[in-house]
CHARMM-style PDB file with segment names, atoms N, HN, CA, C and O in Angstrom:
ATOM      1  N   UNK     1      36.688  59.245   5.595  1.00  0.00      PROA
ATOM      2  CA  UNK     1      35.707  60.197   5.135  1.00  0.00      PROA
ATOM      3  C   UNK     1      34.758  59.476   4.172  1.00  0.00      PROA
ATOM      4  O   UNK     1      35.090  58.844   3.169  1.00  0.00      PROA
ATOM      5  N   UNK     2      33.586  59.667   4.619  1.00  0.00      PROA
ATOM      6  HN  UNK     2      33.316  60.180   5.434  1.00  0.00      PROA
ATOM      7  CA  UNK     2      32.598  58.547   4.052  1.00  0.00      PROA
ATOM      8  C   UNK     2      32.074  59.784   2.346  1.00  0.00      PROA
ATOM      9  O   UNK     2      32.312  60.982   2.198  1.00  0.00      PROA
ATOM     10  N   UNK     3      31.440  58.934   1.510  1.00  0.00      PROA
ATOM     11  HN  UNK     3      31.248  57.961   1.631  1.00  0.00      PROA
ATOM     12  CA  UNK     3      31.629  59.766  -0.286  1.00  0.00      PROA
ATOM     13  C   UNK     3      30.150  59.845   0.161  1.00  0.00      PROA
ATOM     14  O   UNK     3      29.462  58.955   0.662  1.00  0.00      PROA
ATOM     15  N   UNK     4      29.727  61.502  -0.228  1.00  0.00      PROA
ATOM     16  HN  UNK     4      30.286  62.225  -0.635  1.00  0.00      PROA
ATOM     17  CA  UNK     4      28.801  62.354  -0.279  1.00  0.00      PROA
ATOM     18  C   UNK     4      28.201  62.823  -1.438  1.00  0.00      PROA
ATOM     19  O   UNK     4      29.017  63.343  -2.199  1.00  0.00      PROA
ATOM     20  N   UNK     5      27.210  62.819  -1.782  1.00  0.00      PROA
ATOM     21  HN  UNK     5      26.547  62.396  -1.165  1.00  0.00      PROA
ATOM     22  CA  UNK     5      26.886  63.642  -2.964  1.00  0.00      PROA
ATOM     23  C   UNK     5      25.480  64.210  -2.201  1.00  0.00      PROA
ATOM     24  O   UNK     5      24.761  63.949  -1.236  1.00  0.00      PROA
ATOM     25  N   UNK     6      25.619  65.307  -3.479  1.00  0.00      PROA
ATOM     26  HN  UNK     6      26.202  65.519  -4.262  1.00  0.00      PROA
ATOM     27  CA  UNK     6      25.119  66.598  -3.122  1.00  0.00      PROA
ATOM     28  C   UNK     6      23.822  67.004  -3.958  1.00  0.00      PROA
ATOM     29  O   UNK     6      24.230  67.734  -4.861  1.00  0.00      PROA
ATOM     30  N   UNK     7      22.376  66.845  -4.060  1.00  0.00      PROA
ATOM     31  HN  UNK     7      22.045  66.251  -3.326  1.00  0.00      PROA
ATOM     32  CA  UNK     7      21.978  66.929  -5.287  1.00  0.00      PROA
ATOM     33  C   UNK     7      21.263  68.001  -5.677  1.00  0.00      PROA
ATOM     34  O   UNK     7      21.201  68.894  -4.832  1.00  0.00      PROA
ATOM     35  N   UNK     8      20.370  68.302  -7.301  1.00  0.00      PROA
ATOM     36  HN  UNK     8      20.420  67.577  -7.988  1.00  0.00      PROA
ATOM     37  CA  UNK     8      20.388  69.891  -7.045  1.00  0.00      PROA
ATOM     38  C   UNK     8      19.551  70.302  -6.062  1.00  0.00      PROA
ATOM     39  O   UNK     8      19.692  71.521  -6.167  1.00  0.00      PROA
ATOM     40  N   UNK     9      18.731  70.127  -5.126  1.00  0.00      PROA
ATOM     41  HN  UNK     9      18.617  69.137  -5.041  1.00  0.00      PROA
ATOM     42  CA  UNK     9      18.159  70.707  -3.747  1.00  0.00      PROA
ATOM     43  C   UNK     9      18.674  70.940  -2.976  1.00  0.00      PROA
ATOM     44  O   UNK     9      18.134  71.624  -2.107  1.00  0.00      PROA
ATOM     45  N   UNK    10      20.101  70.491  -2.819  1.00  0.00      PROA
ATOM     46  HN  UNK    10      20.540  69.935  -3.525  1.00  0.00      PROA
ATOM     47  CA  UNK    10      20.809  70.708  -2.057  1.00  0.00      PROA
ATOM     48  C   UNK    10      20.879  69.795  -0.999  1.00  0.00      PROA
ATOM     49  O   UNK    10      21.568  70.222  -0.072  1.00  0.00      PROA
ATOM     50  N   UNK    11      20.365  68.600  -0.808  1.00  0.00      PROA
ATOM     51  HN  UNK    11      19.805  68.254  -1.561  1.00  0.00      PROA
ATOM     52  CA  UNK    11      20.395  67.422   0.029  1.00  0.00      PROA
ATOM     53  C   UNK    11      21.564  66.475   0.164  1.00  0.00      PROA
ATOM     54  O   UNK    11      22.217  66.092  -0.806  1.00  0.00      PROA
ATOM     55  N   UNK    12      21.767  66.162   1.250  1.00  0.00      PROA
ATOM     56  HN  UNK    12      21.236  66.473   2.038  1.00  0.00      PROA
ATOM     57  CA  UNK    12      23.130  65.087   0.887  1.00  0.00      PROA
ATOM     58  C   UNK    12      22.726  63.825   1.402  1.00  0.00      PROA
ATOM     59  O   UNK    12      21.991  63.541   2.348  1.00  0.00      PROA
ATOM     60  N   UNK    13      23.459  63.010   0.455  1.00  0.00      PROA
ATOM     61  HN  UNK    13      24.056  63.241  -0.313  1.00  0.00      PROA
ATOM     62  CA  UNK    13      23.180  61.502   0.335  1.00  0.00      PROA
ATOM     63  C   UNK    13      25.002  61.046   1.164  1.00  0.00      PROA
ATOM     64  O   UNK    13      25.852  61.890   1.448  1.00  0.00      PROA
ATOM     65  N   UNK    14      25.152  59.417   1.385  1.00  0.00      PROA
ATOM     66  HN  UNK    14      24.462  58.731   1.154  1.00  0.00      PROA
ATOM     67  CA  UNK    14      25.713  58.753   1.613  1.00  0.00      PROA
ATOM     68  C   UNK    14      25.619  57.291   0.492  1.00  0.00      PROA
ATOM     69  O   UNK    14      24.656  56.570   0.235  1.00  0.00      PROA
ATOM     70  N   UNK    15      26.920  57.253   0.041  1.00  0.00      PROA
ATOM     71  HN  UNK    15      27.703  57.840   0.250  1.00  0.00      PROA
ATOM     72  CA  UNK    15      26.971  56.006  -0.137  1.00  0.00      PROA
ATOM     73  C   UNK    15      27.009  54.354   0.661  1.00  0.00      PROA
ATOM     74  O   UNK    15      27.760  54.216   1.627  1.00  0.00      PROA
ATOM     75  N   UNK    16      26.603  53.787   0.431  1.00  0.00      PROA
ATOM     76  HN  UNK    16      25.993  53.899  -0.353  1.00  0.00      PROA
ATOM     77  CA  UNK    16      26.398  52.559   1.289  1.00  0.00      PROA
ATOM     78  C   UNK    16      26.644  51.356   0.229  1.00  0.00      PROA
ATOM     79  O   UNK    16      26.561  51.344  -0.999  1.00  0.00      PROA
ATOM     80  N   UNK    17      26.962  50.395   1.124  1.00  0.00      PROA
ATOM     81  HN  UNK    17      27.029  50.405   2.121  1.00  0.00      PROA
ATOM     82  CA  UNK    17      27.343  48.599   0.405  1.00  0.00      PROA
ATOM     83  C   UNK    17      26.555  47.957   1.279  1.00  0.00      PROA
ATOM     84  O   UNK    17      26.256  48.550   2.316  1.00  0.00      PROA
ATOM     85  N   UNK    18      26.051  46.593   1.036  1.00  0.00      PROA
ATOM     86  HN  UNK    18      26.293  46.111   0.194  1.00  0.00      PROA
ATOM     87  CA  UNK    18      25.347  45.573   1.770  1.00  0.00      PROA
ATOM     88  C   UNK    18      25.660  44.326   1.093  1.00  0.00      PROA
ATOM     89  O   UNK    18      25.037  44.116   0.053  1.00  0.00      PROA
ATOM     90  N   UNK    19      26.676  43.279   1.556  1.00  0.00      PROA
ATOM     91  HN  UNK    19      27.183  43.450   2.401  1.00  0.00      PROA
ATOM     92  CA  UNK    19      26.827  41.905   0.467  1.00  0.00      PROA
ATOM     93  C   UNK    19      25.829  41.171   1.185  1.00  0.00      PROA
ATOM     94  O   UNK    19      25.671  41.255   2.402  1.00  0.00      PROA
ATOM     95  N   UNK    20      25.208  40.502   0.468  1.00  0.00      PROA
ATOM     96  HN  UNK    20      25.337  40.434  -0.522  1.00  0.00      PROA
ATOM     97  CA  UNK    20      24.613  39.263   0.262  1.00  0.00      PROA
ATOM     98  C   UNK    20      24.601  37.963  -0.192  1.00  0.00      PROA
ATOM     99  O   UNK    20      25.505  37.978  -1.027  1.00  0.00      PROA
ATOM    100  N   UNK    21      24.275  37.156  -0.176  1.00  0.00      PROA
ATOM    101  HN  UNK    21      23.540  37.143   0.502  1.00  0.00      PROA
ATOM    102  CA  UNK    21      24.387  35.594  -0.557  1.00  0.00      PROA
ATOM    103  C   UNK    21      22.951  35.538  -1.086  1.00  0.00      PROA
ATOM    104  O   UNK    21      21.931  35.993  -0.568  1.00  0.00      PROA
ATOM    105  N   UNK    22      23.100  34.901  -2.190  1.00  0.00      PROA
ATOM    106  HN  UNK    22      23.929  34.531  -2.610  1.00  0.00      PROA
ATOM    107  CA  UNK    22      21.847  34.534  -2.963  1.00  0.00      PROA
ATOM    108  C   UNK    22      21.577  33.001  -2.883  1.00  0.00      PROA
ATOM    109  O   UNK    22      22.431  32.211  -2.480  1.00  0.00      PROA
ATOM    110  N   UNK    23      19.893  32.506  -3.438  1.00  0.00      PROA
ATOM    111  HN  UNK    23      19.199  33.148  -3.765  1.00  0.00      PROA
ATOM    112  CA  UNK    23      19.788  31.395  -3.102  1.00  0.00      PROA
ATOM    113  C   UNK    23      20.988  30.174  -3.868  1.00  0.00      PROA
ATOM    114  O   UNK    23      21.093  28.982  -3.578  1.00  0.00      PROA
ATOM    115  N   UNK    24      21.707  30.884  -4.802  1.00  0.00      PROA
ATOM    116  HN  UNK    24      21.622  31.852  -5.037  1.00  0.00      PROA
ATOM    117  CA  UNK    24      22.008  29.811  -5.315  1.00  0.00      PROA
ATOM    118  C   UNK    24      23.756  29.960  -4.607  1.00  0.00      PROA
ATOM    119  O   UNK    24      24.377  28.898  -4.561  1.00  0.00      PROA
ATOM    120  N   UNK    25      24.319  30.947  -4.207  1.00  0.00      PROA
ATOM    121  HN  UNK    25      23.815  31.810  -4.244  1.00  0.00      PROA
ATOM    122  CA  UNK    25      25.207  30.355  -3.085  1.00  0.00      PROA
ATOM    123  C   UNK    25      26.427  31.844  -3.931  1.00  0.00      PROA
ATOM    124  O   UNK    25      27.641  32.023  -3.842  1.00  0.00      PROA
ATOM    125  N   UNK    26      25.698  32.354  -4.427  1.00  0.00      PROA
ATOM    126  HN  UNK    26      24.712  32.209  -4.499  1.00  0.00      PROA
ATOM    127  CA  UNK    26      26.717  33.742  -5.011  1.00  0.00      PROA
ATOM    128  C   UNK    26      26.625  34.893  -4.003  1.00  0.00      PROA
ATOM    129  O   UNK    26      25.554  35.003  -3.405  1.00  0.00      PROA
ATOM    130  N   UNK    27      27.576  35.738  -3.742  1.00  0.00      PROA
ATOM    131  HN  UNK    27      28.446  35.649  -4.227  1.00  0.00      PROA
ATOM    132  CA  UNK    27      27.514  36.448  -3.043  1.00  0.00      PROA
ATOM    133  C   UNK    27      27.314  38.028  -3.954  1.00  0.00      PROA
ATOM    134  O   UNK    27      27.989  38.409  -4.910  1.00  0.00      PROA
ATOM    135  N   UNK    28      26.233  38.692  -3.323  1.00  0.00      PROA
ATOM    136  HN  UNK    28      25.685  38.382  -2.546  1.00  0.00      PROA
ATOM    137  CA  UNK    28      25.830  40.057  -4.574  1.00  0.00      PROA
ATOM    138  C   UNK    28      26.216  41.217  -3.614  1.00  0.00      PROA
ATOM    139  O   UNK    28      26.463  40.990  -2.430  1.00  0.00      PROA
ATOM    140  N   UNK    29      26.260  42.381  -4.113  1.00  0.00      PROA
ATOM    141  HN  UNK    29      26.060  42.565  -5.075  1.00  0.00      PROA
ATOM    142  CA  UNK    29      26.759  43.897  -3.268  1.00  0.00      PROA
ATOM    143  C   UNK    29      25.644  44.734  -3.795  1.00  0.00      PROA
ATOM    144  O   UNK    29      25.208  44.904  -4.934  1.00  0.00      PROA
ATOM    145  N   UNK    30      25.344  45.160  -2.740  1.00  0.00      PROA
ATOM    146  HN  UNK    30      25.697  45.021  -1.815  1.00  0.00      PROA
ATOM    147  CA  UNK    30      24.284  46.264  -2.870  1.00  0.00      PROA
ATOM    148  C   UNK    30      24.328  47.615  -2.688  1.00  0.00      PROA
ATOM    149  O   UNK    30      24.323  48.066  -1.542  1.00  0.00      PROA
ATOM    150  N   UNK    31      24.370  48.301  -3.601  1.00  0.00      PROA
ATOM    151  HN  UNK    31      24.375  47.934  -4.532  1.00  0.00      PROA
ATOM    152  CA  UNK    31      24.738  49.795  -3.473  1.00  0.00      PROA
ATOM    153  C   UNK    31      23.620  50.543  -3.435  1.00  0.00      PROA
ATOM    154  O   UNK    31      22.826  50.532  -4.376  1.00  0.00      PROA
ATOM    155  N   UNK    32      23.373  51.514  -1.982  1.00  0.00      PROA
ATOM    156  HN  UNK    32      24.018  51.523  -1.217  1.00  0.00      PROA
ATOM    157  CA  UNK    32      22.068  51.859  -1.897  1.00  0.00      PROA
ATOM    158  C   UNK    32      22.405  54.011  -1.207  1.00  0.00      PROA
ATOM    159  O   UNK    32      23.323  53.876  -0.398  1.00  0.00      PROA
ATOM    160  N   UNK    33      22.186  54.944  -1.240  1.00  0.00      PROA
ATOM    161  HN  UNK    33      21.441  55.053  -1.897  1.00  0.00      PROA
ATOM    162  CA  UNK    33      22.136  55.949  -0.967  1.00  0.00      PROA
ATOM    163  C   UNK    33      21.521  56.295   0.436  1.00  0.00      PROA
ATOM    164  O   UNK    33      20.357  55.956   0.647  1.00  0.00      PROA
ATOM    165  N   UNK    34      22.120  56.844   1.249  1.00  0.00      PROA
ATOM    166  HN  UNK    34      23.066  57.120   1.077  1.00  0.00      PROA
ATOM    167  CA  UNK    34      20.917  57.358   2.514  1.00  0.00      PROA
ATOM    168  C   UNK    34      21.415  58.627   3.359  1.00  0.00      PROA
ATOM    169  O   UNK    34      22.506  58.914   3.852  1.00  0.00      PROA
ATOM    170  N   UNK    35      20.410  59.145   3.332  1.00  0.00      PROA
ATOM    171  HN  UNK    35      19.524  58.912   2.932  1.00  0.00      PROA
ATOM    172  CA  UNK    35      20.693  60.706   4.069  1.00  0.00      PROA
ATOM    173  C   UNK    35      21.605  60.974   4.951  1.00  0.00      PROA
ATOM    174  O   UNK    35      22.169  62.068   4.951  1.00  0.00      PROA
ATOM    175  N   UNK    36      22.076  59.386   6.420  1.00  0.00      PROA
ATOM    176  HN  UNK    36      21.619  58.497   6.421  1.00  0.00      PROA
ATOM    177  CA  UNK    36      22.443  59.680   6.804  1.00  0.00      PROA
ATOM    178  C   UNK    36      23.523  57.924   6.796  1.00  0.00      PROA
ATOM    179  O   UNK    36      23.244  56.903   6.167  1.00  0.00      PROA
ATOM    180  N   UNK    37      24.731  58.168   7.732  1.00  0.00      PROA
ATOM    181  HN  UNK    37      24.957  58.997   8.243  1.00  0.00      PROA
ATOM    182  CA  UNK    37      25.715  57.565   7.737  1.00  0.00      PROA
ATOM    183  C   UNK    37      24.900  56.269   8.717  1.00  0.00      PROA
ATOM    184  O   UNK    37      24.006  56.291   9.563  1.00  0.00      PROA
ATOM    185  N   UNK    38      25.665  55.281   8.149  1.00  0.00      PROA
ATOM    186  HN  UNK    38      26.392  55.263   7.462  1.00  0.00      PROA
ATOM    187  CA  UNK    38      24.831  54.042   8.602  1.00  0.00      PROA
ATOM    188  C   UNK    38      26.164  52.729   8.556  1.00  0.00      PROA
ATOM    189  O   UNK    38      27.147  53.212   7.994  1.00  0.00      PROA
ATOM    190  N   UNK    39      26.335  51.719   8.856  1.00  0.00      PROA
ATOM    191  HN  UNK    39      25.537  51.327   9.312  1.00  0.00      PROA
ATOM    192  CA  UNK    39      27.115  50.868   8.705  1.00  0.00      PROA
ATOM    193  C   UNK    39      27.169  50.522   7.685  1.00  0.00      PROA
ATOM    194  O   UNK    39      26.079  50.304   7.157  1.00  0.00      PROA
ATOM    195  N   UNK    40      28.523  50.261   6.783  1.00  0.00      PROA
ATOM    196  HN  UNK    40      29.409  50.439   7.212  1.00  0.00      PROA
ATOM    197  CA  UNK    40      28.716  49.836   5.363  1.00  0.00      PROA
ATOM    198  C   UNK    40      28.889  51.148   4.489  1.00  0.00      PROA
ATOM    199  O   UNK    40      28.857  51.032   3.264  1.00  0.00      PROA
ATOM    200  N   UNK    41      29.069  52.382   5.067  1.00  0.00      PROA
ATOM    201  HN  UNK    41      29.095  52.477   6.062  1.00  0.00      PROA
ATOM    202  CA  UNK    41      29.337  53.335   4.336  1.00  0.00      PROA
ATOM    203  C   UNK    41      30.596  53.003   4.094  1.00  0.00      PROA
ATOM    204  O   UNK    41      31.367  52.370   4.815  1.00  0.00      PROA
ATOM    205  N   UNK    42      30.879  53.748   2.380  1.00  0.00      PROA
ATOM    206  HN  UNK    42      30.254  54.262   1.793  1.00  0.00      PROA
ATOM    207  CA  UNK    42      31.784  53.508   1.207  1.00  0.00      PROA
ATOM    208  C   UNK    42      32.450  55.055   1.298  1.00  0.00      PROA
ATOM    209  O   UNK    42      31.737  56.041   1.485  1.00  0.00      PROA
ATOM    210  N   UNK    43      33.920  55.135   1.139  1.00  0.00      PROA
ATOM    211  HN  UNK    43      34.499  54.334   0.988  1.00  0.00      PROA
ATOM    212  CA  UNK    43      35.107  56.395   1.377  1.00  0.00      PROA
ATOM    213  C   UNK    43      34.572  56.536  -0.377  1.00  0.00      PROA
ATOM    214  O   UNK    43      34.084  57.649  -0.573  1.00  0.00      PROA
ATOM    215  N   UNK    44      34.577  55.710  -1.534  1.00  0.00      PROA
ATOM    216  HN  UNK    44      34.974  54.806  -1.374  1.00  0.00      PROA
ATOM    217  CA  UNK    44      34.991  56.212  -3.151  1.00  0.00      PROA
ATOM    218  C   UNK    44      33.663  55.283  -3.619  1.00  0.00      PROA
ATOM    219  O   UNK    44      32.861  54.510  -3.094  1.00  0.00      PROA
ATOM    220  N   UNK    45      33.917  55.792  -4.796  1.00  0.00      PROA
ATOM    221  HN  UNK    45      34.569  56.420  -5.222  1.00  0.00      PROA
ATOM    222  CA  UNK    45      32.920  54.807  -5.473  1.00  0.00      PROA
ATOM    223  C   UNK    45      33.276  53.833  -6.019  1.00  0.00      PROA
ATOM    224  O   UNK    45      34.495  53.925  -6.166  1.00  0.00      PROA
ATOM    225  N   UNK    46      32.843  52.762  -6.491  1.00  0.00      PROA
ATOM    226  HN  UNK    46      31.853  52.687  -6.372  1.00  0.00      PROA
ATOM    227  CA  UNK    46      33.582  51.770  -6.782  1.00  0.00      PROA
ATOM    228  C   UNK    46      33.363  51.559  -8.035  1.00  0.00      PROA
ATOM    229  O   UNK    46      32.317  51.766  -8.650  1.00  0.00      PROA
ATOM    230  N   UNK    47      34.756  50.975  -8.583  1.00  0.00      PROA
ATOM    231  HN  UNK    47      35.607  50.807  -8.084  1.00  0.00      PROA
ATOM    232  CA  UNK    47      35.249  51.348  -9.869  1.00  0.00      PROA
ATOM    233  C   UNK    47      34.187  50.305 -10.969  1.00  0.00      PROA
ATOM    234  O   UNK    47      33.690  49.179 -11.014  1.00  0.00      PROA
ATOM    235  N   UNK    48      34.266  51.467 -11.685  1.00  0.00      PROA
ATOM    236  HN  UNK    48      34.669  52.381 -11.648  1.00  0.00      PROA
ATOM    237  CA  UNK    48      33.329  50.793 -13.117  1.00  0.00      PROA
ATOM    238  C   UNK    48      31.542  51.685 -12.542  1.00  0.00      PROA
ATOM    239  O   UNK    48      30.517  51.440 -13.178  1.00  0.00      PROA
ATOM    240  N   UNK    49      31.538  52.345 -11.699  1.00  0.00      PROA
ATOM    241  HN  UNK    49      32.371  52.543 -11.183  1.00  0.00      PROA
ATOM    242  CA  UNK    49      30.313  52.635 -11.382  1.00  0.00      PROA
ATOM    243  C   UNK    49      30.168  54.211 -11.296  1.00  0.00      PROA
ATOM    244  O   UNK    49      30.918  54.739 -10.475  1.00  0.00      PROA
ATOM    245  N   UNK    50      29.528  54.846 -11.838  1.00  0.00      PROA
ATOM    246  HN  UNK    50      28.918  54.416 -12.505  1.00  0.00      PROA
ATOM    247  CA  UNK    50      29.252  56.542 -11.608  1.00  0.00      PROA
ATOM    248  C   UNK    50      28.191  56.682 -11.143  1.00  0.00      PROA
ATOM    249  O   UNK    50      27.235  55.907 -11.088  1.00  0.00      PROA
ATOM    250  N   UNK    51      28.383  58.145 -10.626  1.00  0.00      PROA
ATOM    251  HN  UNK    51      29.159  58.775 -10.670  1.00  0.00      PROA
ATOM    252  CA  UNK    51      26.941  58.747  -9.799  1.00  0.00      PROA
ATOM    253  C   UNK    51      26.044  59.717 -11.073  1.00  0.00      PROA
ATOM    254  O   UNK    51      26.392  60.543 -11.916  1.00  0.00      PROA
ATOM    255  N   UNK    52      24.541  58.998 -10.601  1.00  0.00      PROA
ATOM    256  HN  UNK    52      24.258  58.327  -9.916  1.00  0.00      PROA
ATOM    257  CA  UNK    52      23.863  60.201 -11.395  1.00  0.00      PROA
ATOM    258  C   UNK    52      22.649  60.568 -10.449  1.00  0.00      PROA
ATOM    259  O   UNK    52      22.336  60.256  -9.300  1.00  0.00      PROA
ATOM    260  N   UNK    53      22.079  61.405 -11.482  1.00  0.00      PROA
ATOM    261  HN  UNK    53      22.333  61.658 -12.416  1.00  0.00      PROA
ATOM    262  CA  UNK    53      20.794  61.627 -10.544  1.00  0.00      PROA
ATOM    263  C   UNK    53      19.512  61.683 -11.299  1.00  0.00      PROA
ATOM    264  O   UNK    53      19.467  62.165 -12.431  1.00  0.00      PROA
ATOM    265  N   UNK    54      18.475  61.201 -10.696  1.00  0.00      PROA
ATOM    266  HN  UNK    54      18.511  60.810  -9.777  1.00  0.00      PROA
ATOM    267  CA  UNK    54      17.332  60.764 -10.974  1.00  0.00      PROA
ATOM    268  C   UNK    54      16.562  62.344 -11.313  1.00  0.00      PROA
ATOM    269  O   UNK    54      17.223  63.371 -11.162  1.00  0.00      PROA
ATOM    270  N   UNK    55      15.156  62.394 -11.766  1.00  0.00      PROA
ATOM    271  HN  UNK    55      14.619  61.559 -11.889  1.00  0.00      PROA
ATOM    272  CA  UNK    55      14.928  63.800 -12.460  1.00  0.00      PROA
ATOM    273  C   UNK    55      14.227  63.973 -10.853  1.00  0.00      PROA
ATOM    274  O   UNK    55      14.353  65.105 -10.387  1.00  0.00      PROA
ATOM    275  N   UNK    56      13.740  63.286 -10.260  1.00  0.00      PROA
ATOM    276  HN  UNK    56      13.638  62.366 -10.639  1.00  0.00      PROA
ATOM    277  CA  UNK    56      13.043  63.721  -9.046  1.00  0.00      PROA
ATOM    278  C   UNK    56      14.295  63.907  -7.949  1.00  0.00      PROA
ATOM    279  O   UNK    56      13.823  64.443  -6.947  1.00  0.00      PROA
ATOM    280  N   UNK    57      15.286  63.730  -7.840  1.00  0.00      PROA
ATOM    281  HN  UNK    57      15.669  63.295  -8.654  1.00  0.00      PROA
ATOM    282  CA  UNK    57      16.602  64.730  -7.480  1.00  0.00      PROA
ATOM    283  C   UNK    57      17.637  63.098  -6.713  1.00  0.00      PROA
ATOM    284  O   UNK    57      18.482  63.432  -5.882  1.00  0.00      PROA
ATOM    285  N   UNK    58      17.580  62.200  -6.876  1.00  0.00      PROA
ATOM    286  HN  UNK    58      16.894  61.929  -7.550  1.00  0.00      PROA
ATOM    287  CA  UNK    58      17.524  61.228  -5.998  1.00  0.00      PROA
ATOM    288  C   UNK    58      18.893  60.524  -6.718  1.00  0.00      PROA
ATOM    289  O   UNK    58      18.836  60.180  -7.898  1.00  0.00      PROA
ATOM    290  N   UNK    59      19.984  60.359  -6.008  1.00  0.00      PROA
ATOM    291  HN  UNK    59      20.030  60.639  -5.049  1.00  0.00      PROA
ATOM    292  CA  UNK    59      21.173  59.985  -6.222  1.00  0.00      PROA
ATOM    293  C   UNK    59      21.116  58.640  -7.093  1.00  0.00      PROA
ATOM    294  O   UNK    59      19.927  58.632  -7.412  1.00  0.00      PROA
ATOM    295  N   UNK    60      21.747  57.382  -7.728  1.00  0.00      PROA
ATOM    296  HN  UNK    60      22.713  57.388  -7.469  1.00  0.00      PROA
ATOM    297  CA  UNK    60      21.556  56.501  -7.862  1.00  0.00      PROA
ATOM    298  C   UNK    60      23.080  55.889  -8.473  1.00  0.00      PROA
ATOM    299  O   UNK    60      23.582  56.831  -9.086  1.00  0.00      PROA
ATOM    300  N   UNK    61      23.724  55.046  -8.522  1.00  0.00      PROA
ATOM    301  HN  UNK    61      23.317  54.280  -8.024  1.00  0.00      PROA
ATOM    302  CA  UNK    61      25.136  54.154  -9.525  1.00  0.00      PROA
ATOM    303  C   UNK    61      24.848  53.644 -10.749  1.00  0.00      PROA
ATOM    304  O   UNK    61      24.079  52.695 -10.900  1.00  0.00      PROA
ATOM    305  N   UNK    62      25.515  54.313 -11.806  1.00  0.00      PROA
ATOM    306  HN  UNK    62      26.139  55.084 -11.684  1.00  0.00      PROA
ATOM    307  CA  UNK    62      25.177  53.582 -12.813  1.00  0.00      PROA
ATOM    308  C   UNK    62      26.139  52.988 -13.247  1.00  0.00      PROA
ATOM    309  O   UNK    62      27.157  53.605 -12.933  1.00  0.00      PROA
ATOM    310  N   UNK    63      26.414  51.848 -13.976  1.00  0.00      PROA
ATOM    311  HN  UNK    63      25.587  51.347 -14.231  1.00  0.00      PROA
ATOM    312  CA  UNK    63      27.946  50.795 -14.487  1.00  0.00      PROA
ATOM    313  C   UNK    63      28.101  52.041 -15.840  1.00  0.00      PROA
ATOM    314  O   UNK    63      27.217  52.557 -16.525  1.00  0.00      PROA
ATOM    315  N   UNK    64      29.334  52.197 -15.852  1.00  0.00      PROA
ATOM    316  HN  UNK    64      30.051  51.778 -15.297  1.00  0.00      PROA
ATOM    317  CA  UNK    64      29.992  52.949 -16.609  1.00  0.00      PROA
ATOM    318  C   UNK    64      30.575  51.791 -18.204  1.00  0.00      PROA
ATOM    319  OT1 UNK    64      31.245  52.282 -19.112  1.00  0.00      PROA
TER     320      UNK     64
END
């Protein structure tokens, strides 16, 4: 079961991951929101990170 949030309009988001490799040879994770289910969808959130929401209604992770 992929983690949903709900925001106040009533829209639902998806969580998503994307790793990457940077130029200097580190690998980074990208946590990005999308309406609909896509490859790299995330079941929880990942720890040390909470959900908030933007004033224009728009999901986003913040480090706790």
């Amino acid at each position: 079961m992929a983690f949903s949030f709900t925001n106040k309009r009533g829209v639902t988001y998806f969580l998503h991951a994307r790793s990457t490799i940077t130029k200097t040879g580190k690998t980074q994770t990208l946590y990005f929101f999308s309406k609909e289910k896509k490859t790299g969808v995330l079941e929880v959130v990942p720890a040390g990170y909470k959900v908030s929401e933007t004033v224009n209604g728009l999901p986003v992770l913040k480090k706790v």
